[in-house]
Structure formats: structure tokens, C-alpha cells
C-alpha positions in Angstrom: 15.5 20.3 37.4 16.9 23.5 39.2 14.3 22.8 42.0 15.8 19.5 42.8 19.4 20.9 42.8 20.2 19.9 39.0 20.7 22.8 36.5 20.1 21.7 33.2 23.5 21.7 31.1 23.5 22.0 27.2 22.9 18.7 26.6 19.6 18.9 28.5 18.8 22.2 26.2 19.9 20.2 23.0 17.8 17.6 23.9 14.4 19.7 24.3 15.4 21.8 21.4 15.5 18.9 18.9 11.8 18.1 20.0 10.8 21.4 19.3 12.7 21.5 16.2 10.9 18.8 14.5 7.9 20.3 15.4 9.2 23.8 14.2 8.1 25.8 17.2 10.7 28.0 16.2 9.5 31.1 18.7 9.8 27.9 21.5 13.2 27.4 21.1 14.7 31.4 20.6 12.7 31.4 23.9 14.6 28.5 25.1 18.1 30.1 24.0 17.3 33.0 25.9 16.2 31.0 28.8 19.9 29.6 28.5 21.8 32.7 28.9 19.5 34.3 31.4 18.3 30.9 33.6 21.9 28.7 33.3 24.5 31.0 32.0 24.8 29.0 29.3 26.0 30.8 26.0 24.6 29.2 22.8 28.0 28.9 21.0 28.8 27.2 17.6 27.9 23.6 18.6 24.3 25.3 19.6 23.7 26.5 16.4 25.2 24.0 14.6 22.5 21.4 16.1 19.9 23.8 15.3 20.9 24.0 11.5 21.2 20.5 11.2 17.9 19.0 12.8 15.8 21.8 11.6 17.4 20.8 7.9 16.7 17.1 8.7 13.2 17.4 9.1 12.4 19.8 5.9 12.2 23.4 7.4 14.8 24.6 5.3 13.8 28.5 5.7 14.3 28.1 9.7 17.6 26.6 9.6 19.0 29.0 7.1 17.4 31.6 9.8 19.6 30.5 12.4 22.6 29.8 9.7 22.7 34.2 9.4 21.9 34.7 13.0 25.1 32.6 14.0 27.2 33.9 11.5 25.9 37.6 12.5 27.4 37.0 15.8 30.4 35.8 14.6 30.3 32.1 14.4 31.7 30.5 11.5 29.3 27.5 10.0 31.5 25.1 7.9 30.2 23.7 4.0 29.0 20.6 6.5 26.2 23.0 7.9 25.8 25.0 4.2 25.3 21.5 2.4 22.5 20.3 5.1 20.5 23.4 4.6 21.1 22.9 0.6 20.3 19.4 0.9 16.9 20.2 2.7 15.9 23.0 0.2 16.5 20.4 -2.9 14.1 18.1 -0.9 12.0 20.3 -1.3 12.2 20.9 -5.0 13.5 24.7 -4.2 16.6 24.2 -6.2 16.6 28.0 -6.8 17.2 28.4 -3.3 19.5 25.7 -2.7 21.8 27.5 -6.0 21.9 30.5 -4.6 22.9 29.4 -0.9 25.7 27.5 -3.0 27.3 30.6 -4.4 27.0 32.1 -0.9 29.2 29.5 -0.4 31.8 30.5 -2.9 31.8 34.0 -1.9 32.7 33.4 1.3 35.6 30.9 0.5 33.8 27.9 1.8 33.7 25.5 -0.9 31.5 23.0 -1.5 32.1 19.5 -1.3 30.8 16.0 -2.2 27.8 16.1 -0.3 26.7 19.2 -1.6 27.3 19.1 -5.0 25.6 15.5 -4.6 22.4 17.0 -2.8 22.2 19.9 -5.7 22.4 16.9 -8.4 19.8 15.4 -6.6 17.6 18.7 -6.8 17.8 18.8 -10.6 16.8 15.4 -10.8 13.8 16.3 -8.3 12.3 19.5 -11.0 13.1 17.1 -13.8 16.2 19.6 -14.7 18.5 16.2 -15.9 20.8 18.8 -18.4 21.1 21.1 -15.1 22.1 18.0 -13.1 24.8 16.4 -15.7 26.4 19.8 -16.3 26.6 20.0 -12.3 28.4 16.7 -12.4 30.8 18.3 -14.8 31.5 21.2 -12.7 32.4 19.0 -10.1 35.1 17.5 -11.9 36.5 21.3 -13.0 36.7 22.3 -9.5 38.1 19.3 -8.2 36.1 17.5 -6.4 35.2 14.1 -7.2 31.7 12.7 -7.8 31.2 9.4 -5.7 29.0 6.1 -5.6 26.1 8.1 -4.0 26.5 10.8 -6.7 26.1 8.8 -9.6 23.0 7.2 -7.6 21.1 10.6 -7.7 21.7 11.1 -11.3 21.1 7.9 -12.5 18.1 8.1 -10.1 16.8 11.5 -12.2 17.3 9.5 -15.6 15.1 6.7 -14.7 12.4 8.6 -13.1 12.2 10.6 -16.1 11.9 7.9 -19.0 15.8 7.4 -19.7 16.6 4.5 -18.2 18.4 3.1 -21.0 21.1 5.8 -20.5 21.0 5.2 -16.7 22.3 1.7 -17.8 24.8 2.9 -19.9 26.4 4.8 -17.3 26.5 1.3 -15.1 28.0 -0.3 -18.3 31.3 2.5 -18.1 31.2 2.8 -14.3 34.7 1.6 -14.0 36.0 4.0 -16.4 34.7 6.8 -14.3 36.3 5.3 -11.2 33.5 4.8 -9.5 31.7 1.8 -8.3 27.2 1.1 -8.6 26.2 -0.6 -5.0 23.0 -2.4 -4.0 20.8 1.2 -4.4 22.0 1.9 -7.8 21.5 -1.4 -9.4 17.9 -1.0 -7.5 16.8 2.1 -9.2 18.3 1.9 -12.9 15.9 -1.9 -12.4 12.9 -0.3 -11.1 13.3 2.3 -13.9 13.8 -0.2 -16.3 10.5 -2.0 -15.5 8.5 1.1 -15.4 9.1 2.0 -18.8 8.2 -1.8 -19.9 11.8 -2.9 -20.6 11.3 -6.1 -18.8 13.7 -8.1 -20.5 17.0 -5.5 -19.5 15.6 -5.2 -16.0 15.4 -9.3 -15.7 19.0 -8.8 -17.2 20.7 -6.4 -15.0 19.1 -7.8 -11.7 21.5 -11.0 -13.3 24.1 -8.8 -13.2 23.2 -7.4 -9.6 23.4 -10.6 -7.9 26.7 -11.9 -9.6 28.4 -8.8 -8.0 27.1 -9.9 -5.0 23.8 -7.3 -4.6 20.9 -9.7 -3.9 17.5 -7.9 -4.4 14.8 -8.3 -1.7 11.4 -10.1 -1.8 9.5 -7.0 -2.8 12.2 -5.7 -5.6 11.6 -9.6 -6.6 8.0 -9.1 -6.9 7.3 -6.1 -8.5 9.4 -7.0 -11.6 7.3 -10.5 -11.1 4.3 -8.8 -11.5 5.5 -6.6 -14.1 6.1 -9.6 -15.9 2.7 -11.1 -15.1 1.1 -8.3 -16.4 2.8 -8.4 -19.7 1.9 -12.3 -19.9 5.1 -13.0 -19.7 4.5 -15.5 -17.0 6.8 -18.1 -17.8 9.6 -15.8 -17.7 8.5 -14.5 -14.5 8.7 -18.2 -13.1 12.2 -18.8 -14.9 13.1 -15.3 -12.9 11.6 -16.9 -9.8 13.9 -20.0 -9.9 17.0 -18.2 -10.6 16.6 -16.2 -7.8 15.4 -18.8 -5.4 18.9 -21.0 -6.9 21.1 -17.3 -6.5 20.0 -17.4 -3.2 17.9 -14.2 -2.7 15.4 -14.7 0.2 12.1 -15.4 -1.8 9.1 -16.0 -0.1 5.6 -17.0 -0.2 4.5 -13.7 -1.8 6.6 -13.9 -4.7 5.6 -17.6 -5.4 1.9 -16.9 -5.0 2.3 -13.4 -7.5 3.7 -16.1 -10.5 0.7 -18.3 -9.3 -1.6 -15.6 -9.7 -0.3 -15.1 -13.0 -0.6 -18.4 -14.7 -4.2 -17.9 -13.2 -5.0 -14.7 -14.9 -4.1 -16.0 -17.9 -6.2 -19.7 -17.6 -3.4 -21.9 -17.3 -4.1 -23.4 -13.8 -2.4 -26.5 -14.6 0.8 -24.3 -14.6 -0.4 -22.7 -11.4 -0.7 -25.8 -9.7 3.0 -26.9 -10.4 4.2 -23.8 -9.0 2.2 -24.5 -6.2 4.5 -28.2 -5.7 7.3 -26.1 -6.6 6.7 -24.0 -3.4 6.6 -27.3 -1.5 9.7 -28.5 -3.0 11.3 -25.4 -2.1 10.4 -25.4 1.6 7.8 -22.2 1.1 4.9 -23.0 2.7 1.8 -21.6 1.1 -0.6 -19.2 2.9 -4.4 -18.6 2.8 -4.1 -15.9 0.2 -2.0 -18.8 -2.1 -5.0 -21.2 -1.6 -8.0 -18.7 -2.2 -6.0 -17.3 -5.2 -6.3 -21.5 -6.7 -9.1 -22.0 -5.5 -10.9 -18.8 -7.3 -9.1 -20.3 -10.4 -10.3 -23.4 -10.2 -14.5 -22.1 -9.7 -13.9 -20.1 -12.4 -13.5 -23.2 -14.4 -15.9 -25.2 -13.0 -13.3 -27.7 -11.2 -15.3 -27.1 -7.5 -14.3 -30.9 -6.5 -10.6 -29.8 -7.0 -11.2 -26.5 -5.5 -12.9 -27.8 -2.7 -10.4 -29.9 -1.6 -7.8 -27.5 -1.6 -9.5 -25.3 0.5 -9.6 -28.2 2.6 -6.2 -29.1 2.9 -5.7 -25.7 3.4 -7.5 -26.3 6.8 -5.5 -29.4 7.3 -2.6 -27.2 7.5 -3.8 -24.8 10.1 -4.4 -21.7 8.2 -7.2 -19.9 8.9 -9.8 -19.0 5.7 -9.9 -15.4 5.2 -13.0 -13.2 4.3 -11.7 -13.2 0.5 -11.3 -16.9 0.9 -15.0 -16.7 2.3 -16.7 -14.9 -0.6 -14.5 -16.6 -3.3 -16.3 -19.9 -2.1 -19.4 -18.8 -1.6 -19.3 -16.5 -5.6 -17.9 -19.6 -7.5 -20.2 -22.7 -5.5 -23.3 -20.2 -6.3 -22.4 -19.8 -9.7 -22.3 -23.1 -10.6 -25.8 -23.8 -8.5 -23.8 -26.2 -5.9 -25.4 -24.8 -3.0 -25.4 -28.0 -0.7 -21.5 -28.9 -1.3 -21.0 -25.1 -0.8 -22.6 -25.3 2.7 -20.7 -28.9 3.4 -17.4 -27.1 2.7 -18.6 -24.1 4.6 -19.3 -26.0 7.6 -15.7 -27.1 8.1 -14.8 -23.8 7.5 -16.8 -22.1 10.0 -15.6 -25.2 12.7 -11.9 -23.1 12.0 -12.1 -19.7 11.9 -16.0 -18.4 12.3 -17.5 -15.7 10.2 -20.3 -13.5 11.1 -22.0 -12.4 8.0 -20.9 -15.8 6.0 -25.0 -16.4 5.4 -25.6 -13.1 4.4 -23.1 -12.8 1.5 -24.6 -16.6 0.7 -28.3 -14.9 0.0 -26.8 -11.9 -1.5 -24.9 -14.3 -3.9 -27.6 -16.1 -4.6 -30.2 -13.4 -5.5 -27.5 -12.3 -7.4 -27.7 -15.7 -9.7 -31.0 -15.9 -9.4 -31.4 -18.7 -7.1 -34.1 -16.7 -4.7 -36.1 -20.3 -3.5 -32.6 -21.2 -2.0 -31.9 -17.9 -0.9 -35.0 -18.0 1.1 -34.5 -21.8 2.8 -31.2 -19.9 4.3 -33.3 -16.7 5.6 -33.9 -18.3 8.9 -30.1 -18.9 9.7 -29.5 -15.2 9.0 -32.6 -13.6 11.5 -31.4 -15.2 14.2 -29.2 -12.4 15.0 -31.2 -9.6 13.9 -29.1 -7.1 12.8 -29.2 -4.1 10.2 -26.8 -6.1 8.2 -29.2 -8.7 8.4 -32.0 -6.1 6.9 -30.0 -5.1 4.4 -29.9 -8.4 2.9 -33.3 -9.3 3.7 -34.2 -6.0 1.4 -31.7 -7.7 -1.1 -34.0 -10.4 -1.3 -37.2 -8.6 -2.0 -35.8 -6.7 -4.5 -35.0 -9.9 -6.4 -38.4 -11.1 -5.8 -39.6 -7.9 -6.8 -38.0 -8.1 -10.1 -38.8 -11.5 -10.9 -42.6 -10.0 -10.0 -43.1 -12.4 -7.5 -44.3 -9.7 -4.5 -45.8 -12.3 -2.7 -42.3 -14.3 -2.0 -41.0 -10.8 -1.2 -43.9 -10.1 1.1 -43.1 -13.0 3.6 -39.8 -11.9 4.3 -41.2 -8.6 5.8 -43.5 -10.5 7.2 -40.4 -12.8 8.8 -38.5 -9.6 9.4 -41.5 -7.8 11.5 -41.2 -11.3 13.4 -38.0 -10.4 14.3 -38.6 -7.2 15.2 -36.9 -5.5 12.2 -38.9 -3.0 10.6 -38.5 -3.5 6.6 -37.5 -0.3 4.2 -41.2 1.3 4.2 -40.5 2.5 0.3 -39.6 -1.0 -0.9 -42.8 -2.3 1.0 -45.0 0.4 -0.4 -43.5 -1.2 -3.8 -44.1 -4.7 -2.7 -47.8 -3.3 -1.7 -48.9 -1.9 -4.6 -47.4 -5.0 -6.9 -49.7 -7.4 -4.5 -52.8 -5.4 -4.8 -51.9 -5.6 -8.9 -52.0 -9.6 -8.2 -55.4 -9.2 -6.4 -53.6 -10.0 -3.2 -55.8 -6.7 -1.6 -55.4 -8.6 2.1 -51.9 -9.0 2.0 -51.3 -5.9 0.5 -53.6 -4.4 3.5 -52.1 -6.6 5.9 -48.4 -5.7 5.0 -49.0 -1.8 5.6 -51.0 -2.5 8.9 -47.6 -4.1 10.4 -46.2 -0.1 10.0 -49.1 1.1 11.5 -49.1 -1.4 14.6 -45.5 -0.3 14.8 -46.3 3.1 15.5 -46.3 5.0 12.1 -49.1 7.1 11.2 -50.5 6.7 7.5 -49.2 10.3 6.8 -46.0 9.6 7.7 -45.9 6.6 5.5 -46.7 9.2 2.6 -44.3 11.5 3.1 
């Protein structure tokens, strides 16, 4: 900048120094400070070191800021309780409430006394360390030295309480806000909730999210959702849909995620039936299902054997141009297997391939399959997956012989390394020693002679095949 006839000015300096606070190259910026005085003529005054104690604070190096808190006030420069509270604030973050105590009656001594936001940030410390007696008693000293605790105040505490299995009490305090003069917003209603439904009070957390949204405090999808699930995992489903409704009727923006988590739910606990109205509900309601809605039916619906329904929802699913996932992939191709549909399976998998392709769809098919044991129709489908010859494609073809193997059928398990060596993939030379030795036990000597001569012709020496 000098070189081109433009001096840096403090802002410039302020602006470089923040980047390097935030890093904490702390040496960087003393350097830069002297590079100030001696380069621009610039003296670092109070605003300097004000913007060094307040960034440094912001981004957690506590010890630093408090550094340049003494070196300013060494000099001369007086740094007001908005400085002291940000360094306080940054060592409660950090759980260093000793620190942040004794910087507070630094304060004192030197007539600056603390105000809201420190107090607030100390309360807030407790709470961190699990000190709740420490924080209350803080909130009383506020009150003897005249300075009163507000909304964000009463957050932090009733913040500790929850986090630390008294949520009840945190509720309380909501209940006699008003005679305390102070007023719970959106955050507080949030956390006493969440605290609530950690500790498996379901029914008060349903209760004061009522309460949040007739004062006006409507919680978002994913506050929505976890007391859903909650809910859902207590079987308490049909409350979670009753939950669901009001808020949809309250007007809190619900969306797909929360419909498909109560979905999900009637699924866990076999009521699909129930599932499925939800799913007319979401119609009704103008929320339009996704993949993950249908794959989470569908799954439900295989698991009970109902593959015709399941098949066609997977297939309006299509109709309404949402692609299949890979969950949506291998939940088809588990529940079609299980039930030994193999050719609707592939009919349905057709259509699904035609909209969104998927590369290793006929190896999880195989694997499934062995899995089930349904190796004969595992094999018919061996040919689609060598075309592309890959080490995923080994991997399953080694799948397969191992079924075979167990089922003691080595001689099933010996043509797929014969198809893979046609392919130029080179089987695992343990599981083929395995598949040898159980063919010359079936008096299959040739093939078992035959099947370690492919190694050799690939270039491995007997003695390596030992080792």
C-alpha cells in the first residue's frame, strides 16, 4: 500500500489484526503494532486495544486478551466493564470460572462495576461446571448490588437446571416469570422443552411447547421433531401425531421430516395401517412426500409380507419424480429376497434403474441372496454382474463361493472362479485352496487340479501359493 502512494490507516491495521487474532498469532500482531508506530505513526490508542480484547475474547483465547487488557491499562488506558465482561465471558466459555471470578473482583477493586452482561456470562459459567447453587446465589447478588437480572439471564440459569436433570424447576421459574419482572422469549421456552424431553417428561414438554406457541413462540421443524421422536421412542405415537396436527393447525412450518419421523413410528411399532393414513394426511396437508417417506413404507410393508402394496408405492414414488435412493435400493432388494420374489423384484428394479441407475444394484441382489440361501438364483444373475469386472464385483463373486462352500457344494463354487478367471479376475487363492481341497474330498481330482493350474498359468509359482 505505501508503494502505491496509500499508507495504511488504522482501519487497514484493525482489519489485518482481526485475521490474525482469530488465528491467535499473537507475536504477528505485537509485531504489527509496532509496525504501526514505527511504519505509519500510528499510536495504538484505546480503540486499538479495545478491538484486540474484544475479537481475541470472541474467538476463545481468553489468556491473550486479558494480556492485552494489563498491557493497555499499564500504559494508561482505561478499559471499561464492556471490555472486563468479554474477557469474563470468554473464560466461562471455557469452563475457567475461577478465572473469570477473579477478573470479576479486579473489577470491584478498581471501581468498575459489573453489569448485566457480566454477571449474566458468570451465571452462565456456573451452569457450564455444573455449579447451579454458585449460579442461583450469583443471581441473588445481582439483585443486592443493584443490578437487575434480564430475559437472557434467566435463559443461562434455566439453561444450567435443565442440562443438569432439574428441569422441573426450570419450569417453575417460567410459571412465576412475571413476578420476577422478567419475560421467557422463543430461547427460553426452547431449552426448559428440550430439557424436559431429555429427562423423559414428554407429556410437560408437549405441554409447554402449547404454551410456547400461544405466546406467540412457534418452534421450528427440528425442535418439532426431536420431541416427535422422543415420543416415538416411548411408543407414544399417537400422541406424537396429535402433536403433529396441532402444530401443523398453530401454524408452525412443519415439513416432510416431521411427517415421515410419526410415519416411521407407527412402523416401528407394526401399525402400518396407521402409517399409511399419515401418509394421506401429508397429502391433505399439501406436504409432499420424499424418497426417504416412501422407502421408510415400503420397508414396512416387506417386512410384513405386503410386496404388491410395497411395490406399488415404490412405483408411484417414480410417478412423482423422485429419484430411489441407495437405502431405497437395498430395502427392495432385502425384503423381495426374503420373501423368495426374485422375478417381481427384478420387474420393479427395472423401472427403477430406467430413473435413477445404480452401479452395484446386482451385486447387493447376489449378496442378498446367498444371504437367504437362494445360491441357484444368485448364480443365473452372476453374468450381469462380470460384465464390469471390478474388485467389487470379486468381492461378491467370493460371497458366493463361500455360500456354496458351506452348503458343501465346491463344485457350484468352483465355476464361479472358473467364470471369474474368464474375466480376468483372479479369485482369493485361500478360498480356492478351500474350494480345492473340498473337490478332491468329492473325488473331483481334475477339477481340483484344474482350478490350481488357472494360478499357475497366471503366473504364481506353487511355493507362492503355500505361503
Amino acid at each position: 500500500m505505501p508503494s502505491k502512494g496509500c499508507p495504511p490507516d488504522k482501519v487497514s491495521y484493525y482489519t489485518v489484526m482481526a485475521l490474525l487474532c482469530k488465528d491467535r498469532k499473537v507475536e504477528e500482531v505485537k509485531r504489527l503494532l509496532e509496525s504501526m508506530v514505527r511504519n505509519s505513526n500510528l499510536i495504538p490508542d484505546q480503540v486499538t486495544y479495545n478491538t484486540l480484547i474484544h475479537i481475541l475474547s470472541k474467538h476463545g483465547h481468553a489468556d491473550d486478551a486479558l494480556a492485552f487488557l494489563r498491557e493497555a491499562e499499564d500504559k494508561g488506558f482505561h478499559i471499561d466493564k464492556v471490555g472486563y465482561s468479554a474477557v469474563v465471558d470468554s473464560f466461562c466459555k471455557k469452563r475457567r470460572i475461577d478465572n473469570a471470578k477473579s477478573l470479576v473482583i479486579d473489577m470491584y477493586s478498581k471501581g468498575c462495576n459489573p453489569d448485566v452482561v457480566t454477571y449474566t456470562a458468570i451465571i452462565d459459567g456456573f451452569c457450564r461446571v455444573g455449579k447451579i447453587d454458585e449460579a442461583k446465589k450469583m443471581l441473588q447478588q445481582m439483585y443486592k448490588h443493584g443490578c437487575k437480572p434480564n430475559t437472557v439471564t434467566y435463559t443461562a440459569l434455566l439453561n444450567g437446571l435443565c442440562h443438569n436433570g432439574k428441569s422441573l424447576e426450570a419450569r417453575d421459574m417460567i410459571n412465576v416469570s412475571e413476578e420476577h419482572w422478567w419475560t421467557p422469549n422463543a430461547i427460553t421456552y426452547s431449552a426448559v422443552m428440550h430439557g424436559l424431553r431429555r429427562e423423559g417428561k414428554l407429556s410437560e414438554a408437549c405441554d409447554l411447547t402449547r404454551e410456547m406457541i400461544e405466546k406467540g413462540f412457534l418452534p421450528n421443524p427440528v425442535e418439532i421433531n426431536l420431541l416427535i421422536q422422543s415420543l416415538c421412542r416411548n411408543q407414544n405415537v399417537v400422541e406424537a401425531k396429535k402433536y403433529l396436527e396441532e402444530c401443523l393447525h398453530k401454524g408452525c412450518a412443519v415439513n416432510v421430516v416431521n411427517f415421515t419421523t410419526v410415519i416411521y413410528g407407527f412402523c416401528q411399532i407394526g401399525d402400518i395401517d396407521a402409517a399409511l393414513s399419515v401418509l394421506d394426511d401429508m397429502y391433505l396437508s399439501n406436504k409432499h412426500p420424499d424418497a426417504i417417506t416412501y422407502t421408510t413404507l415400503f420397508d414396512a410393508l416387506g417386512k410384513k409380507g405386503r410386496l404388491d402394496e410395497a411395490a406399488e408405492l415404490i412405483v408411484k414414488m417414480l410417478g412423482k419424480g423422485l429419484d430411489p435412493t441407495p437405502v431405497t435400493y437395498r430395502a427392495v432388494i432385502h425384503r423381495f429376497c426374503q420373501w423368495r420374489r426374485v422375478d417381481d423384484m427384478m420387474k420393479l428394479l427395472e423401472k427403477m434403474l430406467a430413473r435413477k441407475p445404480f452401479k452395484t444394484v446386482y451385486n447387493q441382489i447376489i449378496e442378498k441372496l446367498c444371504d437367504f440361501g437362494n445360491l441357484d438364483e444368485a448364480e443365473e444373475l452372476l453374468g450381469k454382474v462380470l460384465r464390469t469386472a471390478s474388485k467389487l464385483d470379486a468381492k461378491t463373486c467370493h460371497v458366493l463361493m463361500e455360500s456354496y462352500l458351506t452348503k458343501g457344494v465346491a463344485i457350484s463354487a468352483y465355476k464361479v472362479a472358473c467364470q471369474m478367471f474368464r474375466r480376468n479376475l483372479i479369485p482369493d487363492l485361500k478360498l480356492c485352496e478351500k474350494v480345492s481341497k473340498k473337490l478332491v474330498l468329492d473325488g473331483m481330482l481334475a477339477e481340483a487340479d484344474n482350478l490350481m493350474l488357472r494360478f499357475v498359468e497366471r503366473g504364481l509359482q506353487q511355493n507362492e501359493m503355500h505361503l
